[in-house]
ROTOR-723297 format. One record per atom (N, C-alpha, C): residue number from 1; atom name; x, y, z. Coordinates in pm, 1 decimal. Layout:
+-----+------+----------+----------+----------+
!  nr ! atom !        u !        v !        w !
+-----+------+----------+----------+----------+
! NUM !   CA !        X !        Y !        Z !
...
+-----+------+----------+----------+----------+
***
This chain:
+-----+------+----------+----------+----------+
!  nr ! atom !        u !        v !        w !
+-----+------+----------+----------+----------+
!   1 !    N !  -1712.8 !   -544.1 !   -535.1 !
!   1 !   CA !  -1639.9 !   -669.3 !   -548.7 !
!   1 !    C !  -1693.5 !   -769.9 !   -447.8 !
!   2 !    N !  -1728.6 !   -902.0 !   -479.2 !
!   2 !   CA !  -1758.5 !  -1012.2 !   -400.6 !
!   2 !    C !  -1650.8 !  -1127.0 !   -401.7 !
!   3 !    N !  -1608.8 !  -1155.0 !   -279.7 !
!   3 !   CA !  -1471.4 !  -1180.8 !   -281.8 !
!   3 !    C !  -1523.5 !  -1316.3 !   -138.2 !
!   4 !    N !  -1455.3 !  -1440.4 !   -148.9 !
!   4 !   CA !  -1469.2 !  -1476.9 !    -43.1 !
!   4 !    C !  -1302.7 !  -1552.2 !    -11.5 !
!   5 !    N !  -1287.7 !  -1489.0 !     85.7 !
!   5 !   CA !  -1202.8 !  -1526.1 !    128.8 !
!   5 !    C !  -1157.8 !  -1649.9 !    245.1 !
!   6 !    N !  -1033.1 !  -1706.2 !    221.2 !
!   6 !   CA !  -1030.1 !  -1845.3 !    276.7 !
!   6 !    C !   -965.8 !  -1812.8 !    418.8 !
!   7 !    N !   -961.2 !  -1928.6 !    506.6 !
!   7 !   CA !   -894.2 !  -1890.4 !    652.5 !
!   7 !    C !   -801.9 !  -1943.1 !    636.6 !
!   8 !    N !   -705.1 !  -2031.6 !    580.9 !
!   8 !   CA !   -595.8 !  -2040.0 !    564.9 !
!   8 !    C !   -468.5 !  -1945.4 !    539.6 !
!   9 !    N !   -492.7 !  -1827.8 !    447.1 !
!   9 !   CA !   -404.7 !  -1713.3 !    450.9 !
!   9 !    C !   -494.8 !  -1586.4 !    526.6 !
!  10 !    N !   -393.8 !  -1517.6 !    538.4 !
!  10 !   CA !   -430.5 !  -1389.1 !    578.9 !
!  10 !    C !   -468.4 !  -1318.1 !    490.3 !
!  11 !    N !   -580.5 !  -1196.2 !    507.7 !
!  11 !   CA !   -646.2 !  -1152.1 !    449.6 !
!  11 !    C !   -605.1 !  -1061.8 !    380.7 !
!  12 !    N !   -505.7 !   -953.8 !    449.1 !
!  12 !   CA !   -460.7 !   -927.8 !    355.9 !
!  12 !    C !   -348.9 !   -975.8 !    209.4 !
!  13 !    N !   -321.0 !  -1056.7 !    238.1 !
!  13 !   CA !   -216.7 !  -1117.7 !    136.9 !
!  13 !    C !   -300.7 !  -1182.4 !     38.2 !
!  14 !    N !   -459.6 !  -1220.2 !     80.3 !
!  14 !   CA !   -546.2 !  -1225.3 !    -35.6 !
!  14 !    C !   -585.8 !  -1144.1 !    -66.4 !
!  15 !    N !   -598.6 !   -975.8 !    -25.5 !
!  15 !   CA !   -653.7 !   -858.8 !    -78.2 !
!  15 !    C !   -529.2 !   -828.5 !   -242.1 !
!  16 !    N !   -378.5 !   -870.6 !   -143.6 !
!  16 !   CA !   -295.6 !   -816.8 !   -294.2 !
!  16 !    C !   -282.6 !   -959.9 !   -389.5 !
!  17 !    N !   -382.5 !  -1047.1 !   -314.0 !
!  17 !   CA !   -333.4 !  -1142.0 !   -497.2 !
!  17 !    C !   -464.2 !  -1138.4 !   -553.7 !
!  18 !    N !   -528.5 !  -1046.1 !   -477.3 !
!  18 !   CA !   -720.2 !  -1021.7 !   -577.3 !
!  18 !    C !   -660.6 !   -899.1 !   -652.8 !
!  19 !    N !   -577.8 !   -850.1 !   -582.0 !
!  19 !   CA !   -505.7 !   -702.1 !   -733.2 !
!  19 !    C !   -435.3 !   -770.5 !   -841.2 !
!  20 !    N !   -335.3 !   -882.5 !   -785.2 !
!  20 !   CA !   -268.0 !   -901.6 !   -916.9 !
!  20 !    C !   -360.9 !   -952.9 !   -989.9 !
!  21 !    N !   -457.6 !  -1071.7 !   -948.6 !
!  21 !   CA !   -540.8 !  -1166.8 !  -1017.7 !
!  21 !    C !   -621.3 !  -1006.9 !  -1138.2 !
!  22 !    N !   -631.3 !   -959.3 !  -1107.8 !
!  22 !   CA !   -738.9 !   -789.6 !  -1167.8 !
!  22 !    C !   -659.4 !   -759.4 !  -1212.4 !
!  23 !    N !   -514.6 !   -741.2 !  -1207.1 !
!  23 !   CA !   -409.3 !   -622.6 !  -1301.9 !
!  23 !    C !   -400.5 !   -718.0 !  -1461.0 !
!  24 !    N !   -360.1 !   -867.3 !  -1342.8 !
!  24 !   CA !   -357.9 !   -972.6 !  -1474.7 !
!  24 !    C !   -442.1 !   -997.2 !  -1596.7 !
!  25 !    N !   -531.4 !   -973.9 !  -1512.9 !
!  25 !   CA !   -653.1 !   -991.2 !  -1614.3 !
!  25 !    C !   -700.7 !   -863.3 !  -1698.6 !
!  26 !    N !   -676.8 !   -766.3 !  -1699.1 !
!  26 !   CA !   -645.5 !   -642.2 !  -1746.9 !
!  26 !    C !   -788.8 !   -607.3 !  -1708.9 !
!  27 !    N !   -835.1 !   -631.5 !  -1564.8 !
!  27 !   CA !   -987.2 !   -568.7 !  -1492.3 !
!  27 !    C !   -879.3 !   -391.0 !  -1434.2 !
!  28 !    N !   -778.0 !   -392.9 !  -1396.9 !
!  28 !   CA !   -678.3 !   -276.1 !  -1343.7 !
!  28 !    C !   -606.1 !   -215.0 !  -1462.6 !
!  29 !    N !   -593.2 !   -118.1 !  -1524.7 !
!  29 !   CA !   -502.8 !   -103.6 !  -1673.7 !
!  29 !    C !   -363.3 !     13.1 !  -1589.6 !
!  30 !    N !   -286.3 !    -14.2 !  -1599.9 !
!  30 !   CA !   -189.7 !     61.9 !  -1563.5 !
!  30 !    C !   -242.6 !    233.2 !  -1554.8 !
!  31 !    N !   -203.6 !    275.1 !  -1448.3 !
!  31 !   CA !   -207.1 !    407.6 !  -1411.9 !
!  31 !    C !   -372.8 !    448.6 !  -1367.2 !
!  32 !    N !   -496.0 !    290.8 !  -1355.6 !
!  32 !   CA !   -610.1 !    354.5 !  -1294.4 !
!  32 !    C !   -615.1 !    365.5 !  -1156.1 !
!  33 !    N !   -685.3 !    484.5 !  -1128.9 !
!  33 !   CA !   -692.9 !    460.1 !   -973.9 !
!  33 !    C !   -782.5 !    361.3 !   -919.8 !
!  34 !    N !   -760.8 !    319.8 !   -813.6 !
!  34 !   CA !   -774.4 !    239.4 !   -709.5 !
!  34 !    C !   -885.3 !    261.6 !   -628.5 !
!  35 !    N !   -985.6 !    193.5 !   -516.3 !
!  35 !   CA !  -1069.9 !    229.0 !   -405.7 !
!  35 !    C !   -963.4 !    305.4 !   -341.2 !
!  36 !    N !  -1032.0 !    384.8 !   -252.4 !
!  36 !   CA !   -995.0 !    457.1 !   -110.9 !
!  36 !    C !   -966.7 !    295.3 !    -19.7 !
!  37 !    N !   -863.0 !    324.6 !     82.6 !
!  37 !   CA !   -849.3 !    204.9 !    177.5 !
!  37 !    C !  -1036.8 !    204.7 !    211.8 !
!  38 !    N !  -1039.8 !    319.7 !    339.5 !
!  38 !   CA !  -1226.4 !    271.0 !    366.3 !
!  38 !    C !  -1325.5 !    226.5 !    265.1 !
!  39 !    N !  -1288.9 !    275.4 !    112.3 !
!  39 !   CA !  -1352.4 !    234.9 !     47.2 !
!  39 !    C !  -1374.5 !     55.1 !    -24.9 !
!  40 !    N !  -1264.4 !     -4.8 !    -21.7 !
!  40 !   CA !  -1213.5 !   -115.8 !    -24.4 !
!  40 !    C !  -1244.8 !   -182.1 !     56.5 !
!  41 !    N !  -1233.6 !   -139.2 !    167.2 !
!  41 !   CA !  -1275.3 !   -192.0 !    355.3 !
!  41 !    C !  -1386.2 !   -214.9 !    317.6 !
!  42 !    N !  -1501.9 !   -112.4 !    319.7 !
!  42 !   CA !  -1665.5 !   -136.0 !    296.7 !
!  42 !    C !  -1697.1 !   -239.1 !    178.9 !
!  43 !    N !  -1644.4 !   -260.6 !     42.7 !
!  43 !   CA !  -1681.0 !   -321.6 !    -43.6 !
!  43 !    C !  -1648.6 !   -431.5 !    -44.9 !
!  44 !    N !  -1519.2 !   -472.6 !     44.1 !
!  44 !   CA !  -1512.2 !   -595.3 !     42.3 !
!  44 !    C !  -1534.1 !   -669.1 !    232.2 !
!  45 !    N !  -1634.5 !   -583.5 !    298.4 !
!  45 !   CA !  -1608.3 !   -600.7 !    415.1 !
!  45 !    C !  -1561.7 !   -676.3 !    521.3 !
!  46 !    N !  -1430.6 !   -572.3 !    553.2 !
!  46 !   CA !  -1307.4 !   -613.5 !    619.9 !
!  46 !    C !  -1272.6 !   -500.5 !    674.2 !
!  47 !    N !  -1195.8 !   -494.7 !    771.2 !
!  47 !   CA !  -1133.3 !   -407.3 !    841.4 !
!  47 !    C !  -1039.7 !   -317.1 !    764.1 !
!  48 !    N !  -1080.2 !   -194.2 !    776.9 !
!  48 !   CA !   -955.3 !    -95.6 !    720.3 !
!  48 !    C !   -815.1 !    -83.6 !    755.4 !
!  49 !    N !   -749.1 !   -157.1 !    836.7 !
!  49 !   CA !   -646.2 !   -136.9 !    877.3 !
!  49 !    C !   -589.7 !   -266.6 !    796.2 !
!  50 !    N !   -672.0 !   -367.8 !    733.2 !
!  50 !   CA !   -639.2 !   -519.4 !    680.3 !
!  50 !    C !   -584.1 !   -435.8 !    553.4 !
!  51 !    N !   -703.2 !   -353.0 !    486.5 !
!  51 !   CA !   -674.8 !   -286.8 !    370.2 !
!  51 !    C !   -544.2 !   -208.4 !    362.9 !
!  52 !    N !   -496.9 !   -149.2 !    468.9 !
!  52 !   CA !   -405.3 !    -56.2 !    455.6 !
!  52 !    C !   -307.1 !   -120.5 !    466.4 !
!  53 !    N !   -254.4 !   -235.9 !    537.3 !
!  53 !   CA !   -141.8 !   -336.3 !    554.8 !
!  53 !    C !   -152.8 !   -378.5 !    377.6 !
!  54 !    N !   -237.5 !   -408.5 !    340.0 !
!  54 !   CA !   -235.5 !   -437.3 !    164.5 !
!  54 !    C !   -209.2 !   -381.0 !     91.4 !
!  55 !    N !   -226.1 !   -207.6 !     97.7 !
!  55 !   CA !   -191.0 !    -97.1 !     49.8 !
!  55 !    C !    -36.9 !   -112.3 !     68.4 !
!  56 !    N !      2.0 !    -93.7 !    180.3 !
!  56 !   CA !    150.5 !    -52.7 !    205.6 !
!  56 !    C !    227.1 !   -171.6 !    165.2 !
!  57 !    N !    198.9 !   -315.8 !    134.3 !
!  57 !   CA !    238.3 !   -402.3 !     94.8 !
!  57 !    C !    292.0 !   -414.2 !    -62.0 !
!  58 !    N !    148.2 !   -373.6 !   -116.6 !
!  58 !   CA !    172.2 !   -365.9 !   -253.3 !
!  58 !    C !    253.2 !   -230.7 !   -296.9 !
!  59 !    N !    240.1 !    -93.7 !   -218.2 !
!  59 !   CA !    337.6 !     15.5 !   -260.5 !
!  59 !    C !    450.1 !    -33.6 !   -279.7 !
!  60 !    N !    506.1 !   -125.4 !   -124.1 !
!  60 !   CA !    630.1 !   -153.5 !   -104.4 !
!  60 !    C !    673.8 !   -298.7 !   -251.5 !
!  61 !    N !    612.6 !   -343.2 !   -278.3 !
!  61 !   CA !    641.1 !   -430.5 !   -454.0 !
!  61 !    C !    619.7 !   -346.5 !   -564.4 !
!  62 !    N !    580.2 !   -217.7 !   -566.4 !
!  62 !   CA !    555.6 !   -170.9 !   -656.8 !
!  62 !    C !    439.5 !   -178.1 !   -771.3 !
!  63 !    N !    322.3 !   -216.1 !   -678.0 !
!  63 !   CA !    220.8 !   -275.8 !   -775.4 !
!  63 !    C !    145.2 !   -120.7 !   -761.8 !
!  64 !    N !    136.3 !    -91.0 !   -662.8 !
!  64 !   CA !     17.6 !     49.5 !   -675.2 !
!  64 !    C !    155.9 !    178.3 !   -638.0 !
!  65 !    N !     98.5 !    305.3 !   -641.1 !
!  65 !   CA !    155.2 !    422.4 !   -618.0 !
!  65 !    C !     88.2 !    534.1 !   -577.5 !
!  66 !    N !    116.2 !    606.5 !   -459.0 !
!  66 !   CA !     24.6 !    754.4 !   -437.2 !
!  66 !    C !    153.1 !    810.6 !   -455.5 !
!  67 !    N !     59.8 !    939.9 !   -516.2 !
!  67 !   CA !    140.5 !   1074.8 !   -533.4 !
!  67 !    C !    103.3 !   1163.2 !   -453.1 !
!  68 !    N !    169.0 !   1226.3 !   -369.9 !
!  68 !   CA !     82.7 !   1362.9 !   -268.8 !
!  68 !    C !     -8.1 !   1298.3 !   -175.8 !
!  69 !    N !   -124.2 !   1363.4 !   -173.8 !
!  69 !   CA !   -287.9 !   1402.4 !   -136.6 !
!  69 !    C !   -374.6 !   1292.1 !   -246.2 !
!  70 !    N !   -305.8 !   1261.2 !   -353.4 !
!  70 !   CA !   -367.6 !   1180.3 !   -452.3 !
!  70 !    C !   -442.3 !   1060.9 !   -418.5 !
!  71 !    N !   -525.2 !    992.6 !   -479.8 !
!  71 !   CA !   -565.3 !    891.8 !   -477.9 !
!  71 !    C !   -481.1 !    776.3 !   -534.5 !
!  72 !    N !   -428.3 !    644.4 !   -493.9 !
!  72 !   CA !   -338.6 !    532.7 !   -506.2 !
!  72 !    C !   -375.4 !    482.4 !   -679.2 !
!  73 !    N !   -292.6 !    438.0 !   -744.3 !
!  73 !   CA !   -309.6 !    381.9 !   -878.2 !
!  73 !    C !   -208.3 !    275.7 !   -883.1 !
!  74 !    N !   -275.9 !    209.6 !   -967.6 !
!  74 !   CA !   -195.4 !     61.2 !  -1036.9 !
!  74 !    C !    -86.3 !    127.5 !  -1120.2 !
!  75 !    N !     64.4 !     77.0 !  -1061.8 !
!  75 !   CA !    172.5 !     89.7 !  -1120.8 !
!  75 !    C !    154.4 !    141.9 !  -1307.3 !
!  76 !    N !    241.8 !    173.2 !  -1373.5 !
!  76 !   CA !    254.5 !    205.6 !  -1488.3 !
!  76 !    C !    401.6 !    142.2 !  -1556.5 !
!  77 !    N !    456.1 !     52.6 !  -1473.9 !
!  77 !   CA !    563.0 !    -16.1 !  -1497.0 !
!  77 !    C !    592.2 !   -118.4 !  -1544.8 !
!  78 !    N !    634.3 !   -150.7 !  -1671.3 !
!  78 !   CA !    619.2 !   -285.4 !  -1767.6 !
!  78 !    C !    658.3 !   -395.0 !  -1710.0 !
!  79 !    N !    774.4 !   -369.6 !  -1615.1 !
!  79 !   CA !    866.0 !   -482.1 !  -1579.8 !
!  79 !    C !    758.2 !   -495.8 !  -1448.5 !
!  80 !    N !    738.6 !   -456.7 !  -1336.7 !
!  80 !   CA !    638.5 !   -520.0 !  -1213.3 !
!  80 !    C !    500.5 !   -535.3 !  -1286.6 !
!  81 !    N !    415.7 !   -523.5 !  -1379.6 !
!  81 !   CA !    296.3 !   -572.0 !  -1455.4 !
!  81 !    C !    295.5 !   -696.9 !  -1507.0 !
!  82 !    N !    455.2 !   -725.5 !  -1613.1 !
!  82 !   CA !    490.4 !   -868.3 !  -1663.9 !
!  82 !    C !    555.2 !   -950.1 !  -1528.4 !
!  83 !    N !    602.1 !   -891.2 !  -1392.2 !
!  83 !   CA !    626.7 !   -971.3 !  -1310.2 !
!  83 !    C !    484.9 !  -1058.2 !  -1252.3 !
!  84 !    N !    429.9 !   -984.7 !  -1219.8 !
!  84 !   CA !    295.3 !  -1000.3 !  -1168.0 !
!  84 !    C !    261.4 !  -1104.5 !  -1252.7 !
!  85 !    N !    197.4 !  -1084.0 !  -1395.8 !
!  85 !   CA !    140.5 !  -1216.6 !  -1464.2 !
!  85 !    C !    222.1 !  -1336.5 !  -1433.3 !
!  86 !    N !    364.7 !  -1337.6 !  -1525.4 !
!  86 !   CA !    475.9 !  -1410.8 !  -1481.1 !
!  86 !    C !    454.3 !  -1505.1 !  -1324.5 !
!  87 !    N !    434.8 !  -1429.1 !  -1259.6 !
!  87 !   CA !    432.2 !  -1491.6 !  -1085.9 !
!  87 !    C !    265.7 !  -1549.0 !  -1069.6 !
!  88 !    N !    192.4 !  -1496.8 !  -1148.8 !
!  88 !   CA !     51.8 !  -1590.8 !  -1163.1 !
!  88 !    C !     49.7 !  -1715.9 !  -1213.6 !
!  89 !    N !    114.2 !  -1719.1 !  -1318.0 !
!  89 !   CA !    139.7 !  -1807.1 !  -1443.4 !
!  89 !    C !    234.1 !  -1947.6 !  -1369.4 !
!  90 !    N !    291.0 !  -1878.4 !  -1274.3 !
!  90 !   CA !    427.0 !  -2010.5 !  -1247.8 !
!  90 !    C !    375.4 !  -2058.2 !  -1129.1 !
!  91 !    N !    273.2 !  -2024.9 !  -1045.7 !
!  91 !   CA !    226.3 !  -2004.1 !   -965.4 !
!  91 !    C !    135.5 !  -2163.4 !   -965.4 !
!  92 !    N !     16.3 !  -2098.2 !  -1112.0 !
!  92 !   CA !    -38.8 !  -2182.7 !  -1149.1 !
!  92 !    C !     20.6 !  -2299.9 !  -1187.9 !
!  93 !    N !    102.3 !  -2318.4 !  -1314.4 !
!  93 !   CA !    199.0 !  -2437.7 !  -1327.8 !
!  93 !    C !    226.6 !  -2494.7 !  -1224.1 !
!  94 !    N !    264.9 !  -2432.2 !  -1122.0 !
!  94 !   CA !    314.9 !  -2515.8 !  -1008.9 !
!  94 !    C !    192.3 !  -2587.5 !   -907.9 !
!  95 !    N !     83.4 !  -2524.3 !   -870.8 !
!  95 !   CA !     18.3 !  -2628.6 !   -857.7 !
!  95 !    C !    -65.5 !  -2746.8 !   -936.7 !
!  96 !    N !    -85.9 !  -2729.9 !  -1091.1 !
!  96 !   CA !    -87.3 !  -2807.1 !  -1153.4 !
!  96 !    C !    -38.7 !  -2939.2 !  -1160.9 !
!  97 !    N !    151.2 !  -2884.1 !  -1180.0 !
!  97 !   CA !    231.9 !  -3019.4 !  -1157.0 !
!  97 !    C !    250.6 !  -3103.7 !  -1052.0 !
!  98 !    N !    221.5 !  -3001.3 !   -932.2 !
!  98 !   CA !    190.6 !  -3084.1 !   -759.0 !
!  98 !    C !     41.0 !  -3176.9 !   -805.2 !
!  99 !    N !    -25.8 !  -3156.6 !   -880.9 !
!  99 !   CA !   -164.4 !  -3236.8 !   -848.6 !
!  99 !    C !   -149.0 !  -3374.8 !   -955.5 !
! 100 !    N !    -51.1 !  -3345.2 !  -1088.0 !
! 100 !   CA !    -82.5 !  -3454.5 !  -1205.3 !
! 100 !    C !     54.2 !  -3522.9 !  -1148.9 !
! 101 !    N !    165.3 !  -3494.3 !  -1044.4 !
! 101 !   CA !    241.3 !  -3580.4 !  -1049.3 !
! 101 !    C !    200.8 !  -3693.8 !   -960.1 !
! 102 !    N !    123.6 !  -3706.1 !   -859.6 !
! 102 !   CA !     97.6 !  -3822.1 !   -809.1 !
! 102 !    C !    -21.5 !  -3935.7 !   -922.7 !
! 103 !    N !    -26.9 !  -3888.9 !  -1004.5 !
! 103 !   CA !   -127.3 !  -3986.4 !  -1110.6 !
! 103 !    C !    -15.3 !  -4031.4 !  -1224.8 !
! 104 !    N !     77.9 !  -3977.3 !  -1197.9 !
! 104 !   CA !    209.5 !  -4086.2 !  -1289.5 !
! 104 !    C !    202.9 !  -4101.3 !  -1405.5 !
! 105 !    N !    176.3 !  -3952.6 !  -1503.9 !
! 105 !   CA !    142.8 !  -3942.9 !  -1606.9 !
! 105 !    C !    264.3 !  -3921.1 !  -1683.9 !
! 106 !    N !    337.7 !  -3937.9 !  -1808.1 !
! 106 !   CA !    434.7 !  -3887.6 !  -1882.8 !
! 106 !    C !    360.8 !  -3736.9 !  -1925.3 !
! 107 !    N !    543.4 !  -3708.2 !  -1905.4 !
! 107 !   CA !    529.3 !  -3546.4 !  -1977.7 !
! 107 !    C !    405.2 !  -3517.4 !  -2069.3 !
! 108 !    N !    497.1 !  -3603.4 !  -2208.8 !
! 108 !   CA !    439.6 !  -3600.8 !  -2330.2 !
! 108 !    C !    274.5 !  -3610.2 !  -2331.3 !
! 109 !    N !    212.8 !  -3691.3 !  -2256.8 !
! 109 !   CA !     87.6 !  -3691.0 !  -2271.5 !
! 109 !    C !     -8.4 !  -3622.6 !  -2217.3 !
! 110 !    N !     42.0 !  -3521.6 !  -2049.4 !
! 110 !   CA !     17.9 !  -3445.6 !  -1990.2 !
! 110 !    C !      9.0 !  -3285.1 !  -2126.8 !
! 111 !    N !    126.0 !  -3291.0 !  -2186.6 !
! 111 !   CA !    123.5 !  -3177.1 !  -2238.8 !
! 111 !    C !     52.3 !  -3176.7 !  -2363.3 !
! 112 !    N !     25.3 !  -3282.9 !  -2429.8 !
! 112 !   CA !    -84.6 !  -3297.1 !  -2554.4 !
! 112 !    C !   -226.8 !  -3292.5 !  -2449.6 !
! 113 !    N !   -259.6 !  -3354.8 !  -2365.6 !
! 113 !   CA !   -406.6 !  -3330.7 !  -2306.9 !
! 113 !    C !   -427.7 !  -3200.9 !  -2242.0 !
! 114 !    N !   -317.4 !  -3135.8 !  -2229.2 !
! 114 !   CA !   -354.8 !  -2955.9 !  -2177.9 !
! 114 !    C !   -364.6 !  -2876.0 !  -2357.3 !
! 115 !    N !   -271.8 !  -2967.9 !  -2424.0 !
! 115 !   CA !   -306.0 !  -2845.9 !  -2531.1 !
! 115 !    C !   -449.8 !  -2867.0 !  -2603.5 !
! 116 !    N !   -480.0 !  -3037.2 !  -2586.8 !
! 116 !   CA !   -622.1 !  -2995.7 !  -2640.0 !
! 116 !    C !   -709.3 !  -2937.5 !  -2569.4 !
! 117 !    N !   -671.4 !  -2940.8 !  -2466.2 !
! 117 !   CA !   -848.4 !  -2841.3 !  -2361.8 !
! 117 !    C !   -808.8 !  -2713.3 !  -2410.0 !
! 118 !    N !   -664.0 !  -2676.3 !  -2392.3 !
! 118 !   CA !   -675.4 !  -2532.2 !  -2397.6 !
! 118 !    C !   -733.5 !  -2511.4 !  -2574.5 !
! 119 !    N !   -672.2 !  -2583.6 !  -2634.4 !
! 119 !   CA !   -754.7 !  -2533.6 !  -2781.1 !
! 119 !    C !   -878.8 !  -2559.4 !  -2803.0 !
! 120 !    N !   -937.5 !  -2647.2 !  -2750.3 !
! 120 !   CA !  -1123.9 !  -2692.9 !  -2733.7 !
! 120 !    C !  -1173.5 !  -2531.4 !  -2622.4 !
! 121 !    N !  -1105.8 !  -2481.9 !  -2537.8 !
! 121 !   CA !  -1181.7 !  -2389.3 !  -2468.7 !
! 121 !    C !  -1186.4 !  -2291.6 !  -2539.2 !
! 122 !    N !  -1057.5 !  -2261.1 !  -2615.3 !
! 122 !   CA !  -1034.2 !  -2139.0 !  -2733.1 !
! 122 !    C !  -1163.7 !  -2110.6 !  -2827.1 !
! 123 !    N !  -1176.7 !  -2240.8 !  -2847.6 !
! 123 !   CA !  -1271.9 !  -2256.9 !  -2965.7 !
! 123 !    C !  -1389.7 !  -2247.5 !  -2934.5 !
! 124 !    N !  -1465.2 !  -2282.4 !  -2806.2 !
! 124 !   CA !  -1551.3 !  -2263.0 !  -2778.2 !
! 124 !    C !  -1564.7 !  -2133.1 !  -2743.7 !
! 125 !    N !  -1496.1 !  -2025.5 !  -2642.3 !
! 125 !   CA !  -1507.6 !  -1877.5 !  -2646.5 !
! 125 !    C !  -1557.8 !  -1832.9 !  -2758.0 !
! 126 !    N !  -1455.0 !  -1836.3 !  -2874.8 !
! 126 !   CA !  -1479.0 !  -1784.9 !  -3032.6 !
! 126 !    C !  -1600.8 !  -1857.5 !  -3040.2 !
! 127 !    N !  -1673.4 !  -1938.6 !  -3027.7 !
! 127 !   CA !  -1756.1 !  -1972.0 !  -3052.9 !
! 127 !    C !  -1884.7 !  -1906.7 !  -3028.4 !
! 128 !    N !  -1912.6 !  -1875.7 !  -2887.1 !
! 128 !   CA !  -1929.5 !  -1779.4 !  -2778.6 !
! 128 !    C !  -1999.1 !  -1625.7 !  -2827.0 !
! 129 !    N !  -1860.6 !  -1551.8 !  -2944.8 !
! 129 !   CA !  -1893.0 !  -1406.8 !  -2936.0 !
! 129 !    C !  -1949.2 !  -1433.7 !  -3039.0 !
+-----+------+----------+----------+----------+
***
């Protein structure tokens, strides 16, 4: 993973929104395992103890799980998987609407010029495969 991370947050709190951003995106599928903390540490090089504060972070939300001696896996839980997107999604909206409200746009026309990009990008993907 090549990851660059910003100095404004802490690192680990960008290690668990590079998981959700991956669960979201269905790069994580419920119940795969995970790097080893050192292993995570080395690939995204950072301190293992950053990793393990991320680990125990996300156990404690319920995004990953160890069993035993086991190796850690992405939750298998419908409701913290749809939270996760959900909390991406509103996330996004919300800085969206922080950036188009100082340009003093009406609703109505804000929301016809997102639906055509999003249907012009649609179309171009399909276009794509």
């Amino acid at each position: 993973m090549n990851v660059k991370f910003n100095t404004r947050d802490p690192v680990y709190v960008q290690v668990i929104r590079l998981f959700k951003e991956k669960i979201a995106m269905g790069y994580f599928e419920p119940g795969q395992e995970i790097p080893s903390r050192r292993e995570l540490a080395n690939q995204l090089k950072i301190n293992p103890n950053t990793v393990q504060r991320a680990y125990k972070e996300m156990g404690e939300q319920g995004l990953i799980f160890t069993e035993g001696n086991m190796p850690s896996r992405i939750t298998k839980d419908e409701v913290v998987l749809n939270r996760v997107r959900e909390e991406l999604i509103v996330e996004a909206v919300d800085n969206f609407i922080d950036s188009i409200k100082t340009i003093n746009v009406p609703l109505s026309e804000v929301l016809e010029l997102v639906k055509k990009k999003y249907d012009t990008e649609n179309e171009e993907e399909e276009g794509s495969e």
